[in-house]
N, C-alpha and C positions, 0 to 999 in steps of 0.2 A: 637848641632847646625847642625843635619842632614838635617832639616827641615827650614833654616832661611829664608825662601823666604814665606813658606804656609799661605795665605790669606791675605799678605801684598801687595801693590802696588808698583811700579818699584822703585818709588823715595824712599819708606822707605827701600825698599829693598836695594838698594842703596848704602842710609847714614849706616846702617848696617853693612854689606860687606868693605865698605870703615872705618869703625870703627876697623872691628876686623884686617884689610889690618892693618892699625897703630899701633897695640897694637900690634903685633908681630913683628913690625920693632922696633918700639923704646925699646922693652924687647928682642930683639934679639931671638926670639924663638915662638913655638907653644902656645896656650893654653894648659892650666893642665883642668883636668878634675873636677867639681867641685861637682858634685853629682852623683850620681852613687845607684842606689836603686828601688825598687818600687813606681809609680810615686802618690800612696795613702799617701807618708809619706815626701812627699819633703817640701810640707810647715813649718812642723814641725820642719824637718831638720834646714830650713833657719830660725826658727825662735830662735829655739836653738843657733844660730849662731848672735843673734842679731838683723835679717831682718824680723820685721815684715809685714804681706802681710795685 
């Protein structure tokens, strides 16, 4: 999430910013880290995982 703003517009930027604001108040904490790898094998990862793209 280094990048959450790159090629997006204020407003989605925004609703974004103010998503992940929420998600650490109501969990009380940071995000965890959810992948971590080479970015030639992330789909794969997710998809292992369930989430297909």
């Amino acid at each position: 999430m280094d990048e959450v703003s790159t090629s997006l517009d204020s407003s989605m930027t925004y609703h974004i910013v103010n998503s992940l604001k929420q998600y650490v108040h109501i969990l009380n904490g940071t995000s965890q880290i959810v992948y971590q790898g080479p970015h030639e094998h992330v789909l794969e990862f997710f998809e292992s995982m369930g989430f297909k793209c």
